[in-house]
C-alpha positions in Angstrom: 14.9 -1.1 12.9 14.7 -4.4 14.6 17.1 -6.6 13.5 14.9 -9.3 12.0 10.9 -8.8 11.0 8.8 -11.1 9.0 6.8 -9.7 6.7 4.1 -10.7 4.4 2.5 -9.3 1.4 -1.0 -10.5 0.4 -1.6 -10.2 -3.1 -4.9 -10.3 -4.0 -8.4 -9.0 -5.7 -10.5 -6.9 -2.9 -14.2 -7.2 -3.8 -16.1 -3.6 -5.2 -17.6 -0.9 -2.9 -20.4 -2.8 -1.6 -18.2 -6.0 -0.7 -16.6 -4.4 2.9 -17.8 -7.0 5.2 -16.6 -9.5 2.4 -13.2 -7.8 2.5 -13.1 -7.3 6.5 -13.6 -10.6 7.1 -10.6 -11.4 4.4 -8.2 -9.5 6.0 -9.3 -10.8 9.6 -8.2 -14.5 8.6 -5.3 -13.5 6.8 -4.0 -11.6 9.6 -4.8 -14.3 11.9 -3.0 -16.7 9.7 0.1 -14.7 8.8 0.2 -14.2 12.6 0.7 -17.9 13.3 3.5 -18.5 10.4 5.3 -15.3 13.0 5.0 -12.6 10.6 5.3 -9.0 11.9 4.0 -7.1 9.2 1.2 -7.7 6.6 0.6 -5.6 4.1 -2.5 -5.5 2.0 -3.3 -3.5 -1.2 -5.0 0.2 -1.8 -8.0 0.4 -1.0 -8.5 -3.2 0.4 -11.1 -2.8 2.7 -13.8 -0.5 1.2 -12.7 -0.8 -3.0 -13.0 2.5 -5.7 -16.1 4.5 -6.1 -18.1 3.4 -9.4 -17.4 6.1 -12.0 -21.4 6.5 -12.9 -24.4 9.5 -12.5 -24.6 9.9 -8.6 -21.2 8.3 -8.1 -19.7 10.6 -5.9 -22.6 10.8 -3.2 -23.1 7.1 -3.3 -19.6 6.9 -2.5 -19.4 9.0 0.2 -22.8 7.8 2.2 -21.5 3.5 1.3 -17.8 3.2 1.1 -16.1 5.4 3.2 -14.6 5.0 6.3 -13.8 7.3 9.5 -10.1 6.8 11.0 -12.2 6.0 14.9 -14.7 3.7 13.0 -15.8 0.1 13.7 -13.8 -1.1 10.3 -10.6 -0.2 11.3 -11.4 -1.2 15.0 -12.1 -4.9 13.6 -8.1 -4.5 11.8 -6.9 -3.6 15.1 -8.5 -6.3 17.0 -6.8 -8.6 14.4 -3.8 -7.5 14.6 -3.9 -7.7 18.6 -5.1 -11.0 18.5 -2.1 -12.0 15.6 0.5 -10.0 17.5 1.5 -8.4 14.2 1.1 -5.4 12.2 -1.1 -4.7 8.8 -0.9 -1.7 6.7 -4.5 -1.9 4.8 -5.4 0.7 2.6 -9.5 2.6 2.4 -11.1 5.6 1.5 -11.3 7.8 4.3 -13.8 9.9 5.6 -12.9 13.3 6.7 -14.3 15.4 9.4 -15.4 18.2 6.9 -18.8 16.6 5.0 -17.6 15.6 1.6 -13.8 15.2 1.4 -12.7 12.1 0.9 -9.3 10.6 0.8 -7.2 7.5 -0.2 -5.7 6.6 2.9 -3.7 3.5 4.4 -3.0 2.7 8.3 -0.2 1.5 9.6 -1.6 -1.2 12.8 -0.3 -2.7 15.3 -0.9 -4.7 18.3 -1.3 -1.8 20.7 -3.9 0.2 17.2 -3.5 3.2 14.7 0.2 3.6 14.6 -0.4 6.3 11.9 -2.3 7.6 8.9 -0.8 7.9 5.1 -3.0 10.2 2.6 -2.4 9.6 -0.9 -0.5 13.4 -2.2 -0.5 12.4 -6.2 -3.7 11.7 -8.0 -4.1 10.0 -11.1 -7.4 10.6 -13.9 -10.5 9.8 -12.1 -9.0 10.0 -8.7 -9.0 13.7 -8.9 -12.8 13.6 -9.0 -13.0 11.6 -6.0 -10.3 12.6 -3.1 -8.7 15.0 -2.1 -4.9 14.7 -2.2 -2.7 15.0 0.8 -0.7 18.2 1.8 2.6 16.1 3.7 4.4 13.2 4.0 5.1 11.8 6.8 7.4 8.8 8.4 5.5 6.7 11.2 7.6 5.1 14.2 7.0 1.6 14.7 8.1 -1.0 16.7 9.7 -2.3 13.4 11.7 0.2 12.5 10.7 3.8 10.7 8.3 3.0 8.3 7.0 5.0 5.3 3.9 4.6 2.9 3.4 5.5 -0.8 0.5 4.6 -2.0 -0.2 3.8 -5.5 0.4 6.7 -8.1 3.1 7.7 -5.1 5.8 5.5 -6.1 5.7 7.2 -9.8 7.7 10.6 -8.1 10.9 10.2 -6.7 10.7 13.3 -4.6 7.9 11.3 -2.7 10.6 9.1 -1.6 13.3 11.5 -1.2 10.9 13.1 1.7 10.6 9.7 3.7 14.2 9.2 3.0 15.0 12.3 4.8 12.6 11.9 7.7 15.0 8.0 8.2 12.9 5.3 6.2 13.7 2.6 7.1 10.4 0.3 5.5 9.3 1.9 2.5 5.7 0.2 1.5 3.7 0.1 -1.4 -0.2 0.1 -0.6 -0.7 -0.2 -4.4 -3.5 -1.1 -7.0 -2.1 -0.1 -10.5 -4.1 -0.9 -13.1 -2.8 -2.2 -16.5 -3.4 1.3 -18.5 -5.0 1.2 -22.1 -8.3 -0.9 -22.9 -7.5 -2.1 -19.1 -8.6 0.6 -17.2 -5.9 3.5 -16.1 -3.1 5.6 -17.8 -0.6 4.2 -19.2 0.7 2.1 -22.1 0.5 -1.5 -20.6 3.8 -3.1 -21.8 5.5 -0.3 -20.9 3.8 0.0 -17.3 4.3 -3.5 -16.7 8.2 -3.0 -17.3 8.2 -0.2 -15.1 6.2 -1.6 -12.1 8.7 -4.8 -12.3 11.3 -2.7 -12.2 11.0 0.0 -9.5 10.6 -1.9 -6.1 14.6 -2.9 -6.9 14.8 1.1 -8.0 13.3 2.7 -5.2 14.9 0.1 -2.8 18.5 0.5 -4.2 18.5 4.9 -4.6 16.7 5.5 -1.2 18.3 2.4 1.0 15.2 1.0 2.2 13.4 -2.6 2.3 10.5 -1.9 -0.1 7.2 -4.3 0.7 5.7 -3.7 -1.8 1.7 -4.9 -2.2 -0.5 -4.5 -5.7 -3.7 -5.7 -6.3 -4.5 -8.5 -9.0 -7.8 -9.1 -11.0 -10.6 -7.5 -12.2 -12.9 -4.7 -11.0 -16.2 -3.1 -12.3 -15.6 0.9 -12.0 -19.0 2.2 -12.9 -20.7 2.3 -16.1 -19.0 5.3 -17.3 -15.7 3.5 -16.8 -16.0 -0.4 -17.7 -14.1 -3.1 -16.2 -10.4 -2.4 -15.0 -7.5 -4.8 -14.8 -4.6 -4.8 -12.0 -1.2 -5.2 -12.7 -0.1 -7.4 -9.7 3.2 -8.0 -9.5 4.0 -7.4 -5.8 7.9 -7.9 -4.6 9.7 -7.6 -1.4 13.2 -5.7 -2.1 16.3 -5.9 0.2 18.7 -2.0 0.0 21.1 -4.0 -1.6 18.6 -4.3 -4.3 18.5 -8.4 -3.8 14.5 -8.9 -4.7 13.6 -11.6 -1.8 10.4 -12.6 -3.0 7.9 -11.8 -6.3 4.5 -12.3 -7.4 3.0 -12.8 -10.9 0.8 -10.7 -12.8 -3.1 -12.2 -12.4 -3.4 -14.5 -9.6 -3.9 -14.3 -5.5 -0.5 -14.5 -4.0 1.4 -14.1 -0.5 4.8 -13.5 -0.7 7.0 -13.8 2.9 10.7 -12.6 3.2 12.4 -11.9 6.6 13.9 -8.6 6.6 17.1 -8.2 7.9 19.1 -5.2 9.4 22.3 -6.1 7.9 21.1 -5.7 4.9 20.2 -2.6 5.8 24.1 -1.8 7.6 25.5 -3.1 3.9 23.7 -1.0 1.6 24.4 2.1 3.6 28.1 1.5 4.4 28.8 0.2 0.5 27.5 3.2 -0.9 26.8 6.4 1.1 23.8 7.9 -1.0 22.3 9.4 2.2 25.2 11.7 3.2 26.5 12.5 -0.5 23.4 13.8 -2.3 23.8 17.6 -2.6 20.2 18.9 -3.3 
């Protein structure tokens, strides 16, 4: 990886499935923005551009024919113009469109300067995700200007195999396109103290076992999933995390954040030389 990248992770609420140009035009500024403060990487949360489906009679369709994407569309095409004009990369995360009529899936692109530097499709699928996409079959690290940089996206980070496959394939970046939601009367799975104790905790985890920066972005506030589902609440809680395990930079729980850290590869060179994980795990 290079020896020094900026990044920045924008911590904040994207608005419901029929709020795209709302969200769009979010991302645009903050990309233009975090371009001029020299970042090199933004990352945004799942699902940041187009929202969830509404959980409700007709959900599904509506879904499909309103808030889904196509990887050559004009949405992504306005991220890539963005990022060309910032001179920086954004990972933002949507529900893609697939090529055969009804498949969905929760994706996030890695862009750069130069467009689609690769695809990540969301493998492990939590509740009423199942009813909507259609997980993923592989994991895959994407080659960047930046370094070797891998996605997990949301219910992802829960499975450390998930990680063990971009460790192998030389992450370098691990990011978290992520909108966990508190669990309980919140919306979700989970018990929320618990959850909330767990999330805190594995950025500095994942980081520390699999040698790897972790940028990782949640979402924060509120959103309406449908009226068979009620209102949801994210988790925030977004944190940068060096190999060594040093956390360079945290967000809260509720509020609109962006958290900025410089990433640098001697970090990387100590972690890997101080303890050899890499080489010495046998299975």
């Amino acid at each position: 990886m290079k020896a020094n990248t900026a990044v920045s992770v924008v911590q904040h609420a994207p608005g419901d499935m029929g709020q795209m140009e709302a969200n769009l035009v979010y991302i645009e500024q903050r990309l233009e923005e975090e371009g001029q403060r020299g970042s090199e990487l933004v990352v945004f949360p799942e699902m940041g551009i187009t929202s969830f489906f509404r959980h409700e009679p007709g959900g599904y369709e509506r879904y499909w024919r309103e808030a889904t994407i196509e990887l050559n569309g004009p949405e992504l095409g306005r991220v890539a113009a963005a990022a060309r004009a910032a001179n920086t990369h954004a990972v933002v995360g949507f529900a893609e469109r697939a090529d055969t009529t009804g498949v969905v899936y929760n994706s996030a692109a890695l862009i750069g300067p130069d467009g689609l530097l690769g695809v990540t499709r969301k493998v492990h699928l939590p509740g009423l995700e199942k009813l909507y996409y259609t997980p993923a079959d592989s994991i895959e690290v994407i080659d960047s200007p930046l370094g070797r940089i891998g996605i997990a996206i949301c219910y992802d980070v829960m499975f450390p195999e998930y990680f063990r496959a971009l460790s192998d394939q030389g992450a370098e970046i691990i990011v978290f396109c992520s909108s966990t939601w508190r669990g309980g009367a919140k919306g979700g799975v989970g018990i929320e103290h618990v959850k909330r104790d767990y999330w805190a905790a594995l950025p500095m985890v994942t980081a520390i076992q699999n040698q790897a920066f972790v940028v990782g972005c949640n979402a924060c506030g509120s959103l309406d999933m449908g009226s068979q589902a009620g209102v949801w609440e994210r988790l925030g809680l977004s944190q940068i995390v060096a190999p060594t395990g040093q956390i360079l930079a945290t967000a809260g729980e509720r509020d609109s954040e962006i958290l900025r850290a410089e990433l640098d590869r001697e970090d990387l060179i100590a972690a890997r030389t101080s303890y050899r994980f890499l080489t010495d795990r046998l299975l």
